[in-house]
C-alpha positions as CSV (number, residue, x, y, z in Angstrom):
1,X,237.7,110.3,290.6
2,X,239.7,110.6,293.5
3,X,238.1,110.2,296.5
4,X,240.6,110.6,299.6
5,X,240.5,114.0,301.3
6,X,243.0,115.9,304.0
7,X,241.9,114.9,307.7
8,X,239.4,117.5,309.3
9,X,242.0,118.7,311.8
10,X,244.2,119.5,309.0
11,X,241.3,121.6,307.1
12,X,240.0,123.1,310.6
13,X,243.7,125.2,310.9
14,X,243.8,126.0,307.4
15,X,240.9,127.9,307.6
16,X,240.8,129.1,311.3
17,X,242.4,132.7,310.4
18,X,240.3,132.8,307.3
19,X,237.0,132.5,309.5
20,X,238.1,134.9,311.7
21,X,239.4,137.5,309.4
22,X,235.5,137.0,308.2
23,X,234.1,137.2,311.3
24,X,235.8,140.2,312.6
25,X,234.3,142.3,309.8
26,X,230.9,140.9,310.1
27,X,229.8,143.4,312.4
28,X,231.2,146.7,310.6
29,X,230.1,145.1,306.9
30,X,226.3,144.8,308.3
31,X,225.9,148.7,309.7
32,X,227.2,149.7,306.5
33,X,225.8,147.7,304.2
34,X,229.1,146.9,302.7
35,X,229.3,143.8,300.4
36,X,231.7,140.9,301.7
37,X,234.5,141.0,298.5
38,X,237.4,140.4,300.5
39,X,235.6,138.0,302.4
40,X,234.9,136.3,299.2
41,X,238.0,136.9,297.9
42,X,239.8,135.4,300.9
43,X,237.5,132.1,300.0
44,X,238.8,132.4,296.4
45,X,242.0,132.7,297.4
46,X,242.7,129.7,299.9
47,X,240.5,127.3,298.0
48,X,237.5,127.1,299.6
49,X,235.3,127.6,297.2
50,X,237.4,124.7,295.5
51,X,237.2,122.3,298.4
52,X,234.8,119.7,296.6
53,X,236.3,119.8,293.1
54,X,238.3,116.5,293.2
55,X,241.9,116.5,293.2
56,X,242.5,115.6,289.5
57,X,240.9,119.1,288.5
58,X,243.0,120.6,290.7
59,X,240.7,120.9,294.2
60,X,240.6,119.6,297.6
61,X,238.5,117.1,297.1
62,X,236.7,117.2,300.7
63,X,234.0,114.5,301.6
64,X,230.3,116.1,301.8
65,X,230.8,115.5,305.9
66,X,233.7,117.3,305.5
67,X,232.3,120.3,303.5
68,X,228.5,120.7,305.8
69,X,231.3,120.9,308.6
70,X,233.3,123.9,307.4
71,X,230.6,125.8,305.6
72,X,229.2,126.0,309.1
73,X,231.5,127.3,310.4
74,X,232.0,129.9,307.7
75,X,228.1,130.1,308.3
76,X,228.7,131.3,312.0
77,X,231.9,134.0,310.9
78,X,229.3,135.4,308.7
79,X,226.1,134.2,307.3
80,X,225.8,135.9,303.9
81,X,228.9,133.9,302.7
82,X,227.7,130.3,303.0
83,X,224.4,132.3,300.8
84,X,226.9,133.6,298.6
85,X,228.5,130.6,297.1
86,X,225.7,128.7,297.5
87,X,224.9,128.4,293.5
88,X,228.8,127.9,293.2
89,X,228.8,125.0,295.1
90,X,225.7,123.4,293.7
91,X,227.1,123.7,290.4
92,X,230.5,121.5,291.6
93,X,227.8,118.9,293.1
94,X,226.1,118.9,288.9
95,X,228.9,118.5,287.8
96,X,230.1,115.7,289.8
97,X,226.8,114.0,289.5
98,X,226.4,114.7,285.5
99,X,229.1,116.4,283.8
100,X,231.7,114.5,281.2
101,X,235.0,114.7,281.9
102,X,235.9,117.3,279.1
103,X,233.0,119.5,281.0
104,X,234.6,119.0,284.3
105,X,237.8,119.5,283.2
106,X,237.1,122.8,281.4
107,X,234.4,124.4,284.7
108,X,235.9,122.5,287.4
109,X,239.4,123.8,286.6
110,X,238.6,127.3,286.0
111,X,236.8,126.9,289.7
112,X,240.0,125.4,291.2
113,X,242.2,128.6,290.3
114,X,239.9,130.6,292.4
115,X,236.6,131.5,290.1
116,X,233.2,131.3,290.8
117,X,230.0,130.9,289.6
118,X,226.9,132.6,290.7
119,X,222.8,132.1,289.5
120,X,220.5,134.3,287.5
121,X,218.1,131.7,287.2
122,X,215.0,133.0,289.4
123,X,211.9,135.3,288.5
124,X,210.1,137.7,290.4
125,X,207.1,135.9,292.3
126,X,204.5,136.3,290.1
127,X,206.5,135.7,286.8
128,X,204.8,132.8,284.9
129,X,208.0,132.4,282.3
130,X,211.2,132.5,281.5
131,X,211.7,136.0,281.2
132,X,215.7,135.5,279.3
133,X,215.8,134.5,276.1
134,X,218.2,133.0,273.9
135,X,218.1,134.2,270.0
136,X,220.7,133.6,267.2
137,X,223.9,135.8,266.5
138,X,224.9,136.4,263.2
139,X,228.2,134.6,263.8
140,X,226.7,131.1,263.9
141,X,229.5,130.5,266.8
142,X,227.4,132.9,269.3
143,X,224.2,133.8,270.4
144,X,222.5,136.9,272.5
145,X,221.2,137.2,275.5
146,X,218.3,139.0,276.3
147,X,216.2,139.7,279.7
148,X,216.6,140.4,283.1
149,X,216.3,137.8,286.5
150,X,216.3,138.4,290.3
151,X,217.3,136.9,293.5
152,X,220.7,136.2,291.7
153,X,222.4,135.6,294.8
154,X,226.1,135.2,294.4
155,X,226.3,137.1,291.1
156,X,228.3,140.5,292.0
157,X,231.2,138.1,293.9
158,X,231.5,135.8,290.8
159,X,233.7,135.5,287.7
160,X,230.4,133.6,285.5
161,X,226.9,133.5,285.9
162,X,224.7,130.3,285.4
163,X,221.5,131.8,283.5
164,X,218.3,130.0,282.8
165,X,217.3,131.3,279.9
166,X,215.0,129.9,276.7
167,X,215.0,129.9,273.1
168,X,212.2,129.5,270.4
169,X,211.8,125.6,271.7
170,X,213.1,125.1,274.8
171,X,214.7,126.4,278.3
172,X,218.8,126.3,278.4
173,X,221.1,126.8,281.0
174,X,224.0,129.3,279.7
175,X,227.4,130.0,281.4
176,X,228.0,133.7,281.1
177,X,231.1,136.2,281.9
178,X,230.1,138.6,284.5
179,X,231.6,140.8,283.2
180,X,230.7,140.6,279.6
181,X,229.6,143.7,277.8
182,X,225.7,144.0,278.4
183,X,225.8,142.3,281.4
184,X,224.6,144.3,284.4
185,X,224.5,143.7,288.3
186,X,223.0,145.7,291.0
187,X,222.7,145.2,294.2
188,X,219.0,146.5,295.1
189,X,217.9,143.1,297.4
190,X,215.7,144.4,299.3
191,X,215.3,142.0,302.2
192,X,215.5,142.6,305.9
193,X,218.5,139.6,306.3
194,X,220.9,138.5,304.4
195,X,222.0,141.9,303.4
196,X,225.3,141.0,301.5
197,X,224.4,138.3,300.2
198,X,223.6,140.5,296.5
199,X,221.0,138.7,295.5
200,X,219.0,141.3,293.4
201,X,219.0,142.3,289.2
202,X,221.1,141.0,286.4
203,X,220.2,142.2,283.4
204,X,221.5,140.9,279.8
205,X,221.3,143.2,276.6
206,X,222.4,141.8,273.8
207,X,224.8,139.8,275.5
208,X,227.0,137.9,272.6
209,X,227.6,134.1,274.2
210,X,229.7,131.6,272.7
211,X,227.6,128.5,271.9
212,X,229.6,126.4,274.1
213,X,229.0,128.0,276.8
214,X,225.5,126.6,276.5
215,X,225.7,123.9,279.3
216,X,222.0,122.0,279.3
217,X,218.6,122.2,277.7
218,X,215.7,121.1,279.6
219,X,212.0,121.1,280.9
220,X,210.4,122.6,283.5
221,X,207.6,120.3,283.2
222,X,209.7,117.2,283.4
223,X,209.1,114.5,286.4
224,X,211.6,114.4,289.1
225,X,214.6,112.3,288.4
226,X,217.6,110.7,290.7
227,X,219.5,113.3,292.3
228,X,221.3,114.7,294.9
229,X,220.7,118.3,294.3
230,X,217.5,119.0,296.2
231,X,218.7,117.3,299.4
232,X,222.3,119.1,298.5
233,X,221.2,122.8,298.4
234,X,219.0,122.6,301.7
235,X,221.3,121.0,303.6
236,X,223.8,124.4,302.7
237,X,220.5,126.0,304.1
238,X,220.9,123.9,307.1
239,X,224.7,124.4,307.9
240,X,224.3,128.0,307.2
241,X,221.5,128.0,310.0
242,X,223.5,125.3,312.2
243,X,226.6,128.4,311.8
244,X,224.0,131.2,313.0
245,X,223.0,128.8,316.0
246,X,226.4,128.2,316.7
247,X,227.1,132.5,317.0
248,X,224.4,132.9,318.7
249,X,225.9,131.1,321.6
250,X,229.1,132.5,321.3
251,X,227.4,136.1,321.4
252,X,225.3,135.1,323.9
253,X,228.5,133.7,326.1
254,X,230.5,136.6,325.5
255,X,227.9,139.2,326.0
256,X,227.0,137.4,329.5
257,X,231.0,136.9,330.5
258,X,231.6,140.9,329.5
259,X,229.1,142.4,332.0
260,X,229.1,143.2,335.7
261,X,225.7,143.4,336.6
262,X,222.5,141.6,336.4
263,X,219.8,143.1,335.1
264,X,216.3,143.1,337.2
265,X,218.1,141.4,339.9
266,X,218.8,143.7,343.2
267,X,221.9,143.1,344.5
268,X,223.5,140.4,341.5
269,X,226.5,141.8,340.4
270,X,227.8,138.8,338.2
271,X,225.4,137.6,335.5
272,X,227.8,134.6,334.7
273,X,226.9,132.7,338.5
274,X,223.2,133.9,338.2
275,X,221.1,130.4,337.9
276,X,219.0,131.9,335.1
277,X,221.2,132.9,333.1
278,X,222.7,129.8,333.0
279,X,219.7,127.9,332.0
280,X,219.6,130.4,328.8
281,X,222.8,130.0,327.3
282,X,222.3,126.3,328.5
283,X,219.2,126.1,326.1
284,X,221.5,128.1,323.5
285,X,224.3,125.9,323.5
286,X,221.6,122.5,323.3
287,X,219.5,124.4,320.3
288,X,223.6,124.7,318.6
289,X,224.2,121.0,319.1
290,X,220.8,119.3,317.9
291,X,221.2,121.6,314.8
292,X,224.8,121.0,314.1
293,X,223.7,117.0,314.8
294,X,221.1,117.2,312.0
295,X,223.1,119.2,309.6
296,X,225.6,116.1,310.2
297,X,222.9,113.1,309.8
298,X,221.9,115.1,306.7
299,X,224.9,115.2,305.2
300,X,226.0,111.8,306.2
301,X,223.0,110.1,304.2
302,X,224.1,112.2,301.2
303,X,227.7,111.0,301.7
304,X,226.1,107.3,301.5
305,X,224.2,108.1,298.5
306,X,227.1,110.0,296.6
307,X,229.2,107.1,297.4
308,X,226.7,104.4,296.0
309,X,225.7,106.7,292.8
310,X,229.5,106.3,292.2
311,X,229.5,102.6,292.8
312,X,226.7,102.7,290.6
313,X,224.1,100.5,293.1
314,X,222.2,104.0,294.1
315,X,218.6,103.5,294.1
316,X,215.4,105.6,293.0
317,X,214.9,104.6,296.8
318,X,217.5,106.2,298.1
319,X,217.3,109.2,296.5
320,X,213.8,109.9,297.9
321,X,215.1,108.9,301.6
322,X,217.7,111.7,301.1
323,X,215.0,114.1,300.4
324,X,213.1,112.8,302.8
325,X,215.9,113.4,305.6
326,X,216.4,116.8,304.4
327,X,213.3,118.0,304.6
328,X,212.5,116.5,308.1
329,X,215.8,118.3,309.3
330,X,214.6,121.1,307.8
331,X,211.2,121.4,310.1
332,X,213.9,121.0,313.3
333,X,216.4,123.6,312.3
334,X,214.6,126.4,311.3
335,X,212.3,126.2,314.7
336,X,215.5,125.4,316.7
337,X,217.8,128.0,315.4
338,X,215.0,130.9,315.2
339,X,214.6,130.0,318.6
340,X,218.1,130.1,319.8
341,X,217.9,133.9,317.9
342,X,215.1,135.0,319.8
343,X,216.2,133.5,323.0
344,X,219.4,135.1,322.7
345,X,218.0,138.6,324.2
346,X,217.3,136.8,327.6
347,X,220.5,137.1,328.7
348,X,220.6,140.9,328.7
349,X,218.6,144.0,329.3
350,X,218.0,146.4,327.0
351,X,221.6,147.0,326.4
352,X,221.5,143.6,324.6
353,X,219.2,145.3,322.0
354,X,222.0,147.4,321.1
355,X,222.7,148.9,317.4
356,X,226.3,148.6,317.8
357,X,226.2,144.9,318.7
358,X,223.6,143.9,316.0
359,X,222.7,140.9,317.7
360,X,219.1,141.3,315.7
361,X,221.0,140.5,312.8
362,X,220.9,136.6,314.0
363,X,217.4,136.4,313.7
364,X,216.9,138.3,310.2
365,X,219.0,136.1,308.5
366,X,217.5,133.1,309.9
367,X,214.4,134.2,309.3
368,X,215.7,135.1,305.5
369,X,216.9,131.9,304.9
370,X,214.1,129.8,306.5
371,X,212.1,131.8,303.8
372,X,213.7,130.5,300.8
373,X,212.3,127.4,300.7
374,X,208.8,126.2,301.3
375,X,208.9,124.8,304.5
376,X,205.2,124.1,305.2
377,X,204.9,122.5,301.7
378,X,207.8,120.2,302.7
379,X,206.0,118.9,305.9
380,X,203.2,118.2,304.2
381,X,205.4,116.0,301.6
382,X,207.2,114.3,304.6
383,X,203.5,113.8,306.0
384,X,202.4,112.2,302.8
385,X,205.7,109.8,302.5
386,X,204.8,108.4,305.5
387,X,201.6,107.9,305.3
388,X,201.1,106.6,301.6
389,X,204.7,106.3,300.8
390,X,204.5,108.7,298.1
391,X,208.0,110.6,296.8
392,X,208.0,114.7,297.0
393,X,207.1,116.1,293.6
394,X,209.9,118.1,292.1
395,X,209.7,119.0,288.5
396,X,212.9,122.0,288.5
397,X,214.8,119.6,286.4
398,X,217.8,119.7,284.1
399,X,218.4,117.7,281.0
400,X,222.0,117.4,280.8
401,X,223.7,116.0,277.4
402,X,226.1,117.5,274.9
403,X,224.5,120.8,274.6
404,X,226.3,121.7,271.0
405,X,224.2,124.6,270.2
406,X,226.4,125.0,267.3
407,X,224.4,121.8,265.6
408,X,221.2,121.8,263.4
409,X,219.6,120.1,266.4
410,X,220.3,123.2,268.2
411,X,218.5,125.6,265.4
412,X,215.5,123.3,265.6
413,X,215.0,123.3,269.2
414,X,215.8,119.5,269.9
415,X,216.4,118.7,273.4
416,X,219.4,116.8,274.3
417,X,219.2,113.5,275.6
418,X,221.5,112.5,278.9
419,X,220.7,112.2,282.5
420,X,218.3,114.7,284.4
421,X,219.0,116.5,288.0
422,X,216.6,118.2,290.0
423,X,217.2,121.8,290.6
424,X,216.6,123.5,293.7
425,X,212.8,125.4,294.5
426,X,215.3,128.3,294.8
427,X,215.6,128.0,291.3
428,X,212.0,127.7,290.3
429,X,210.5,129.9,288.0
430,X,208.3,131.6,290.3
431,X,210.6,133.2,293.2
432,X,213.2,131.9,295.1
């Protein structure tokens, strides 16, 4: 695959009135709980939700440096975006670690024209199955879709929706129209942060599926294998924080430069030359840097690994010391940034607690997305690395191979052989 990508300078203008057409509405889409669709749209539009598709299918073909960099700063224009196309983009990363090239070409393509792909893959906590299954169509060419998932983040922007779903035998992944007859989204997310991101109900009734649209079969239950995926989909967590850390200063910086008085001070008329204020937004702008730093280191080490996998000397190894790195940024920049959102209030009275201004909204999506995964269980892996050099558990794998449901092998349930990716916890079975 091609590998050379445009100079970051070069990527930085192309999007600069992108971000801030996304930023200027952040404000107006949060009080109204309005979802981002021209936001999304303007993503579609100028590529960016193409930029890691390689050049031969028709995409930019950005570097993972490259990509962490500008999906932070799309992270600091607006946080539910980076959220949004989060399943989109781990789906490009499968398909550049697993797919064929008659797969790429045929998903990768559609996603460089400007569609997108979001996930109804999650249960309800509490769910012990697969709650979508998969039965036969009378048309041997299709099959139906039955069942209903939540937390399907990115599903009401997109063009197809990655299902996990499960048949008499086995769990599939199946690429479905959104808007395919018996296909229903709503929008009834019902956490504090994170507002637009959409990530409630899909339902599917009797949902007719053409059988090549069946991308995988796999098992829960299966060991980890090599891949990037895990360290790939919390490092979007990461940048997506590293953005929020980065607004937070800039609100902080333009709340302080905007007023003429200090607040509890007698007498202090310019909070920009008042010494304590200055040690605030100093302490915002260091919590920015370390996080932006890590999100870097992070996605530097998966750069290496990426690179090596497609040199074909990656090792078992290697793969764990991705993880590894992820998860030890991940203990840094969730404290840092949550920080930086709390601290931000310190350089105002109470007019910095302002509806209008929604400078709360900092902290609840930080706090939303520091949710997703399990960040104590994560420690506790890193701990356990160290100690007894022992590799994190994951068994949210894939098993991807030419998934030809239209076969005999398909009516009896047989699982496909071919390479295995770990999916994300977000993906788990049992909540996000």
């Amino acid at each position: 695959m091609t590998t050379s990508a445009p100079a970051d300078a070069a990527l930085y203008a192309r999007f600069a009135e992108i971000f801030e057409h996304i930023g200027n509405g952040t404000i107006e889409r949060e009080q109204g709980r309005e979802l981002a669709r021209d936001a999304v749209q303007s993503l579609k539009d100028s590529g960016f939700t193409a930029l890691r598709v390689p050049r031969e299918y028709g995409g930019s073909g950005v570097s993972l440096p490259q990509y962490f960099r500008l999906l932070t700063r799309l992270g600091e224009a607006d946080s539910n975006l980076p959220q949004i196309i989060r399943a989109h983009s781990g789906f490009i990363e499968q398909q550049l670690e697993t797919g064929d090239d008659a797969t790429r070409e045929r998903w990768l393509g559609r996603i460089a024209k400007g569609e997108t792909i979001g996930a109804a893959t999650s249960e309800r906590t509490g769910s012990t199955h697969n709650s979508v299954t998969v039965t036969p169509d009378a048309d041997p060419g299709f099959v139906l879709l039955n069942g209903e998932k939540y937390y399907s983040t990115g599903t009401l922007y997109s063009e197809w929706i990655n299902v996990a779903a499960h048949d008499a035998q086995t769990d599939l992944h199946v690429l479905v129209r959104s808007d395919a007859p018996g296909v229903a989204r709503t929008d009834d997310w019902d956490g504090f942060g994170q507002r637009l991101t959409a990530s409630g109900t899909t339902r599917f009734d009797n949902v007719r599926v053409p059988v090549d649209q069946i991308l995988s079969r796999y098992k829960a239950s299966e060991p980890r294998r090599n891949s990037l995926l895990t360290a790939f989909y919390q490092t979007v967590h990461l940048a997506t924080l590293a953005g929020i850390a980065r607004a937070v200063l800039r609100d902080g910086v333009a709340f302080v430069q905007g007023r003429t008085r200090t607040f509890g001070v007698a007498g202090q008329s310019s909070p920009r030359d008042n010494p304590l204020v200055h040690r605030v937004v100093g302490r915002l702008a260091s919590l920015a840097y370390s996080a932006e730093a890590l999100v870097e280191s992070v996605a530097a080490a998966l750069d290496r690994v990426h690179r090596a996998r497609n040199a074909g000397v990656a090792t078992t190894a290697d793969y764990i010391a991705v993880d590894i790195q992820a998860y030890q940024a991940q203990q840094i920049v969730l404290e840092q940034v949550l920080e930086a959102a709390t601290l931000l209030f310190e350089v105002g009275g109470a007019s910095a607690t302002s509806e209008p201004r929604r400078l709360d909204r900092h902290w609840r999506n930080a706090r939303v997305i520091a949710s997703h995964n399990p960040a104590i269980q994560r420690e506790a892996a890193v701990g356990n690395y160290h100690l007894n050099g022992a590799a994190p558990e994951e068994r949210f794998s894939l098993s991807h191979g030419a998934a030809d449901a239209a076969t005999p092998a398909f009516k009896q349930g047989a699982v496909d052989g071919g390479k295995s990716v770990v999916q994300d916890d977000a993906f788990a079975k049992t909540g996000r």
